[in-house]
VEXDREN-73235 format. One record per residue (C-alpha): residue in one letter; y, z, x. Coordinates in steps of 0.2 Angstrom, whole numbers, padded with zeros to 4 digits, always signed. Layout:
REM residues N
AYZX/...
END
This chain:
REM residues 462
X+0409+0631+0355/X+0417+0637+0338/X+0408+0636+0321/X+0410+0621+0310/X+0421+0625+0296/X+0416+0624+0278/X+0418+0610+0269/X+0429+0611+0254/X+0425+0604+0238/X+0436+0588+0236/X+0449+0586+0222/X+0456+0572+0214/X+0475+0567+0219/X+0486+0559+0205/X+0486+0540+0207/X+0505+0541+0208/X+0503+0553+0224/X+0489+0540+0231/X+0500+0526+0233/X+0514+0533+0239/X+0504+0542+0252/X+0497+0522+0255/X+0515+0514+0258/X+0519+0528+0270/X+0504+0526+0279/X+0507+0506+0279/X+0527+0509+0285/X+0520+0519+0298/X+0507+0507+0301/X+0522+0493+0304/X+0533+0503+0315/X+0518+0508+0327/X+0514+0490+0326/X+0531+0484+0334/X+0532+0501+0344/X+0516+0492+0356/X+0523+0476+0355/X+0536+0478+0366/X+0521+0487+0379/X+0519+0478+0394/X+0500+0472+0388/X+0505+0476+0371/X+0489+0484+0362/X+0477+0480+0378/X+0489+0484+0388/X+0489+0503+0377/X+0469+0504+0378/X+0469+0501+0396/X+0482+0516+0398/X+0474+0528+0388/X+0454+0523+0389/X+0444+0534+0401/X+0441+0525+0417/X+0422+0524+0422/X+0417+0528+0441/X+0399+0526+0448/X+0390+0520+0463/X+0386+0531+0478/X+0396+0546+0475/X+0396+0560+0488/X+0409+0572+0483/X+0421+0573+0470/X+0437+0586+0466/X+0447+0591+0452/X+0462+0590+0466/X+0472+0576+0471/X+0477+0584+0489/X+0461+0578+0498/X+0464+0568+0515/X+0450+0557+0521/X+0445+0556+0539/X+0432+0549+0550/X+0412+0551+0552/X+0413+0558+0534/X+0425+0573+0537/X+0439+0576+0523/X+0453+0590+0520/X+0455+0599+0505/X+0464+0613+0494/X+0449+0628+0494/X+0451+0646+0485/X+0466+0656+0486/X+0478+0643+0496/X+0467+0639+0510/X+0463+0620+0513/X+0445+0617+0518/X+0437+0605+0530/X+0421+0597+0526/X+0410+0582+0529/X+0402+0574+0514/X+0389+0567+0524/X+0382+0583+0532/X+0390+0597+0521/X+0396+0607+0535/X+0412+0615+0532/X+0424+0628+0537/X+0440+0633+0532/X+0459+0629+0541/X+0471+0640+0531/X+0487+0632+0528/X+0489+0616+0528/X+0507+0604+0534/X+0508+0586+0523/X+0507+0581+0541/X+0489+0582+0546/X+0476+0575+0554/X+0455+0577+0559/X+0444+0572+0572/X+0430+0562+0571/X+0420+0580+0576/X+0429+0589+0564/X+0446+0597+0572/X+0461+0597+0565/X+0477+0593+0571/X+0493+0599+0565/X+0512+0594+0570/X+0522+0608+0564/X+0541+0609+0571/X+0540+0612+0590/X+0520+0616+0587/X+0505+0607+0589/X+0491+0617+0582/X+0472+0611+0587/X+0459+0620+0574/X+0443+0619+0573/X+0429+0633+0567/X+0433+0649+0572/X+0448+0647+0584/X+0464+0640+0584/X+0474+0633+0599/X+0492+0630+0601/X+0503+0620+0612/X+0522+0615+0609/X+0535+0603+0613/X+0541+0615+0627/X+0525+0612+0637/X+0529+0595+0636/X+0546+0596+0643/X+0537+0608+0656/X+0525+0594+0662/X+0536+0581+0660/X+0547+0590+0671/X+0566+0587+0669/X+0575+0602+0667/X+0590+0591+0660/X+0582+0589+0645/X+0579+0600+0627/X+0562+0599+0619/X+0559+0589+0605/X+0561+0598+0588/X+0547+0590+0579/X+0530+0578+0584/X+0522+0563+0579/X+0502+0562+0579/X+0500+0543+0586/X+0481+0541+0591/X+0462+0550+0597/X+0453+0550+0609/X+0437+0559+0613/X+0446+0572+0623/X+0464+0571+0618/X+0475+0567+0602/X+0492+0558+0608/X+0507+0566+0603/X+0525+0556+0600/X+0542+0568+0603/X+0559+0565+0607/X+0567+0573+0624/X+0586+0573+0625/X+0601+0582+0632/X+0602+0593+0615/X+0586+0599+0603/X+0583+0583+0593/X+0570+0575+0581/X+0560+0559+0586/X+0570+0549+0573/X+0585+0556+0579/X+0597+0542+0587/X+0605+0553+0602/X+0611+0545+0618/X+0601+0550+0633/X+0586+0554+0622/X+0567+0550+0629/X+0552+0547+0616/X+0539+0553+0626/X+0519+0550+0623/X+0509+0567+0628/X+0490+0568+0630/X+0486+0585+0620/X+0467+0592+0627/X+0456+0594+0609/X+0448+0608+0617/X+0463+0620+0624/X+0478+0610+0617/X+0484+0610+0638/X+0495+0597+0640/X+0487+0584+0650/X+0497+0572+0654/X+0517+0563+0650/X+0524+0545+0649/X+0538+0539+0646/X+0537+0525+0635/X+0555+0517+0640/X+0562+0519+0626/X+0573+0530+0618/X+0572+0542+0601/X+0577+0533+0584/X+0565+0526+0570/X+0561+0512+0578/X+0550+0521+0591/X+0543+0531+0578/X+0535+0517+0568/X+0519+0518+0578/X+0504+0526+0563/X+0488+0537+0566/X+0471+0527+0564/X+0468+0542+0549/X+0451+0536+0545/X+0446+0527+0563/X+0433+0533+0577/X+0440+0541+0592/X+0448+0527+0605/X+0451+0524+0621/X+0467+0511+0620/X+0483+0515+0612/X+0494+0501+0606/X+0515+0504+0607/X+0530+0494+0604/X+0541+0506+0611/X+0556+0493+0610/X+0557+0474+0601/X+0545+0463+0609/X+0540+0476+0623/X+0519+0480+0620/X+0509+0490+0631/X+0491+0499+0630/X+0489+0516+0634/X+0473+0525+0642/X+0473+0541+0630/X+0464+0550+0644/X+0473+0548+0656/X+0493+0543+0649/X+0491+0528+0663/X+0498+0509+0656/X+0482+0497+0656/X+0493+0482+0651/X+0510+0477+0649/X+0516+0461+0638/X+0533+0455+0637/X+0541+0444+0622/X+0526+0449+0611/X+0525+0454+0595/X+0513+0470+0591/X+0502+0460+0577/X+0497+0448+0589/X+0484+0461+0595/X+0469+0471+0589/X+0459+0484+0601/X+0442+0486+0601/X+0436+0501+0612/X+0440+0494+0629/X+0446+0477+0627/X+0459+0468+0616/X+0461+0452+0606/X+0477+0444+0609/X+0487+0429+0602/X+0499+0420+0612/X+0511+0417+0594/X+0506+0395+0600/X+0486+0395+0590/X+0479+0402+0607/X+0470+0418+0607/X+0461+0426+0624/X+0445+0441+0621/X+0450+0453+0636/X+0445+0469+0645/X+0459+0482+0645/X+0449+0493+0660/X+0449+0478+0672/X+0461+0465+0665/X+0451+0450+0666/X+0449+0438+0651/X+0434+0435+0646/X+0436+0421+0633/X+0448+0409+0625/X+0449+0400+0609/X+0463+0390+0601/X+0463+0379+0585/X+0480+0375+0572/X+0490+0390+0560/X+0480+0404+0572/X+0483+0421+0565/X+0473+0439+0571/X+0461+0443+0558/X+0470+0460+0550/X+0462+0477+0558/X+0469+0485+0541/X+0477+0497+0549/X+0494+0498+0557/X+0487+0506+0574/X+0478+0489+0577/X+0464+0497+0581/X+0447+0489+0577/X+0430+0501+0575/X+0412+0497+0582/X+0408+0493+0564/X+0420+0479+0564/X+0419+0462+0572/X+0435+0454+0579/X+0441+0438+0573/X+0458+0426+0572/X+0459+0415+0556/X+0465+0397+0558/X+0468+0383+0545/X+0452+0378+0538/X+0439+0390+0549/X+0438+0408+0558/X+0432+0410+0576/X+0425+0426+0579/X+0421+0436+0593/X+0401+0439+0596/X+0391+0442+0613/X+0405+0441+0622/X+0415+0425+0618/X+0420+0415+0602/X+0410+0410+0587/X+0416+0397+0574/X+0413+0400+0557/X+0416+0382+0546/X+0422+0390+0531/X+0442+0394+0528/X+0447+0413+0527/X+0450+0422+0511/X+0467+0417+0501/X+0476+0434+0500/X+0483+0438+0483/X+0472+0427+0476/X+0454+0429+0466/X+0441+0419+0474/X+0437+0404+0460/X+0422+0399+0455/X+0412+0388+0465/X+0423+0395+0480/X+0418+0398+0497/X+0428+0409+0508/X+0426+0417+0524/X+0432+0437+0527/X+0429+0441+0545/X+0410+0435+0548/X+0407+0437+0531/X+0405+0421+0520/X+0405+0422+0501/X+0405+0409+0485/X+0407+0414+0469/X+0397+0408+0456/X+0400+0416+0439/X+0403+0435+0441/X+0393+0434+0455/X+0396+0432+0474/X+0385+0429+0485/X+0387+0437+0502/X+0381+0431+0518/X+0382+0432+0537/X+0393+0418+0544/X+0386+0419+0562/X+0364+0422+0556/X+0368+0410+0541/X+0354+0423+0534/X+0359+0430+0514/X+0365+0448+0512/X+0364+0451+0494/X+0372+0446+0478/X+0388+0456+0473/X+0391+0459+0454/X+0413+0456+0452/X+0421+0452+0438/X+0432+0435+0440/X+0450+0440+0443/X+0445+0452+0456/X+0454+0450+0473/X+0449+0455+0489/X+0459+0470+0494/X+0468+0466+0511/X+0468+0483+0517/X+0462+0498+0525/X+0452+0498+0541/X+0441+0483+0542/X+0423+0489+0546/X+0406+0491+0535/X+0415+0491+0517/X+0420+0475+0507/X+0435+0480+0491/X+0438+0470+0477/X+0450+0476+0466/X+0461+0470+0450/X+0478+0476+0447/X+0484+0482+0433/X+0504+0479+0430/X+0515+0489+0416/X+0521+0507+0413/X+0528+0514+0427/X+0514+0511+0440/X+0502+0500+0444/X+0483+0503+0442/X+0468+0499+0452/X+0451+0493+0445/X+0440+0495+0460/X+0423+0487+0467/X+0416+0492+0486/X+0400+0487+0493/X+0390+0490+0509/X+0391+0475+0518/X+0377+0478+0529/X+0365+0479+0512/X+0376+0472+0498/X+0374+0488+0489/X+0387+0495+0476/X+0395+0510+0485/X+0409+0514+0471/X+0413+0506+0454/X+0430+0514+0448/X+0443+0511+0433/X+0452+0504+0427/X+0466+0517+0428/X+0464+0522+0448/X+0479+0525+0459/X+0484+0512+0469/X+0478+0513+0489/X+0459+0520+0492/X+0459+0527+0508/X+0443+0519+0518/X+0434+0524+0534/X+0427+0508+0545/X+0410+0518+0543/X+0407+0517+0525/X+0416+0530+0516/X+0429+0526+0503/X+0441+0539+0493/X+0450+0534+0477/X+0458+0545+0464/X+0464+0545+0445/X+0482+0539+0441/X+0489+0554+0434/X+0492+0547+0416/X+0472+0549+0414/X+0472+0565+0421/X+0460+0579+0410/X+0457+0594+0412/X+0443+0601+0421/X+0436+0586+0426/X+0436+0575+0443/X+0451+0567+0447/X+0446+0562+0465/X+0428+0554+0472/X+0422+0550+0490/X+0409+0540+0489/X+0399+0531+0504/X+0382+0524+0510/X+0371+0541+0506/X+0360+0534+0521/X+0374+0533+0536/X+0361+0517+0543/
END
């Protein structure tokens, strides 16, 4: 810190000089005036850009860097010391570094990383390294009249393999290539070896369409794969073992959501069926008027242990528990909208009524009271991310050349405040079903040398 400087001994200015000094100040005073009223907010809207946004709650880790990549079971990626990224768990603290790092990565639930790189697959954990290509694919796939792919797509985990999207063609081409007599191809890549396990050809051919499909970034490991290889065509993929468990025909891929071994499905006519992808029996059946799935959050479809599947309908939900359909009496949450006070809302099998800046939370299928959530009115429910253990409120902030998020997440399972953050955050906090939630700084309230990224969760995994 540098010493104060020495106060000087004040002198007396001329009137003359004061008052001229006092109508520059005032002009200035004018044109700054007019200056923020033409600012989306005008002078709230000013203070809102430039105040310092507060984060508390359950905070676990945080970063000066933005580059940080949220995974499952508390793993994340990061930049480290000399240009290396890092791999670490916030939960545990273990950690290990990769090296470089792609744009185009991905981690395990126990800590791997997976990186498409070109014709490469790199598999990375602790230690060693593991590298498999397109080629290999080509190999077990065996037509010799066809080129590997040039690049990769990651599409899903298992427990023993990642699943790996390419293109095979009559020339070298990427999966987003449109070439005639191009295959995309799923592959089964072994997390332990990176062998090449197992091919299928998903009928279709290369092109963006195919290539739609998006990793479950944040999602346990899973069993069931769910592609839309061409319009209307669905089908579930055993990642062990690359075999079809189920085929549907004039479907539409967000009439399903997969739970471990069995999926929710909607017929598109307010019907929905509870069935075991392993043996292909239905196990229960529901219907009631505008049916819709309740949203996974994710564009995989895939729902994790800590969520609890549901459809919405018109005026109730009907969830899945102990093996067949629950009705809960209370209409689902408006999107895009706060919830108003003295409303009652359903969110999945979570029922909440605002009263005041409070909402109460409670379990739709005990009836029994979670706890009391402390959010401001104006607050929506965010209608993203992996629906599991955390509930987002957030409130958007519109002007200047992005939006910005004020953010409230709680523990469902306790009530408890996990992260309090804003105003000013980016838009898009990447959650993980578990409990873990990662949001960042908009860069216009970036300072130096302080946080700019937090992961924050339940320090008690319970």
């Amino acid at each position: 810190m540098t010493a104060p400087h020495e106060i000087q001994p004040e002198r007396r200015r001329p009137v003359k000089t004061a008052i001229t000094a006092v109508g520059v100040l005032a002009l200035v005073g004018m044109f700054a005036a007019g200056v923020i009223s033409f600012l989306p907010g005008g002078l709230d809207g000013l203070m809102s850009r430039t105040a310092s946004p507060q984060v508390e709650g359950q905070v676990l880790w945080d970063s000066e860097d933005s580059a940080v990549q949220l995974g499952p079971a508390g793993w994340i990626t990061h930049p480290g010391d000399g240009g290396d990224y890092v791999a670490r768990n916030v939960r545990t603290g273990e950690s290990w570094t990769i090296g470089e790092l792609s744009s185009r990565r991905e981690i395990t639930p126990d800590g791997v990383v997976v990186q498409p790189d070109g014709g490469r697959i790199l598999v990375q954990r602790e230690g060693s390294t593991h590298t498999t290509t397109t080629t290999r694919i080509l190999e077990e796939f065996g037509d010799d009249r066809l080129w590997p792919g040039t690049n990769s797509q990651l599409v899903g985990v298992s427990e023993r393999h990642v699943a790996v999207l390419t293109c095979l063609a009559p020339k070298p081409s990427g999966l987003l290539d449109e070439v005639e007599g191009g295959h995309a191809v799923l592959a089964g890549v072994d997390l332990q070896d990176a062998s090449v396990d197992w091919t299928r050809d998903t009928g279709a051919g290369c092109g963006v369409d195919v290539a739609q499909v998006g990793y479950p970034s944040t999602l346990p490991a899973q069993r069931y794969l769910l592609l839309e290889p061409a319009e209307e065509q669905v089908m579930a993929v055993d990642l062990d073992t690359g075999s079809v468990a189920q085929r549907w025909s004039g479907a539409k891929r967000y009439w399903f959501a997969v739970q471990g071994e069995h999926v929710l499905e909607t017929d598109g006519q307010g019907t929905a069926t509870w069935s075991s992808l392993r043996t292909g029996k239905q196990i229960a059946e529901v219907s009631c008027p505008l049916m819709s799935i309740g949203g996974p959050g994710d564009t995989s479809r895939q729902l994790s242990p800590e969520a609890t599947p549901f459809v919405e309908c018109r005026d109730s939900v009907q969830t899945v528990a102990e093996g067949g359909f629950t009705e809960i009496a209370t209409p689902p949450f408006p999107e895009g909208e706060p919830i108003s006070d003295g409303d009652e809302v359903a969110v999945g099998h979570m029922v909440l009524r605002r009263e005041g800046a409070v909402v109460h939370l409670s379990d739709g299928l005990t009836g029994e009271a979670i706890g009391d959530l402390d959010v401001p009115e104006g607050f929506e429910i965010a209608a993203y991310g992996p629906v599991g253990r955390l509930l987002t409120f957030v409130d958007v902030a519109e002007g200047g050349d992005r939006n910005t998020i004020d953010y409230r997440v709680f523990d469902t399972t306790t009530a408890d405040l996990v992260l309090a953050a804003g105003p000013g955050m980016s838009t898009g906090a990447d959650l993980s079903p578990d409990g873990l939630v990662l949001a960042d700084l908009d860069e216009d309230f970036v300072d130096e040398d302080q946080p700019r990224t937090w992961v924050a969760g339940p320090k008690k995994n319970s």
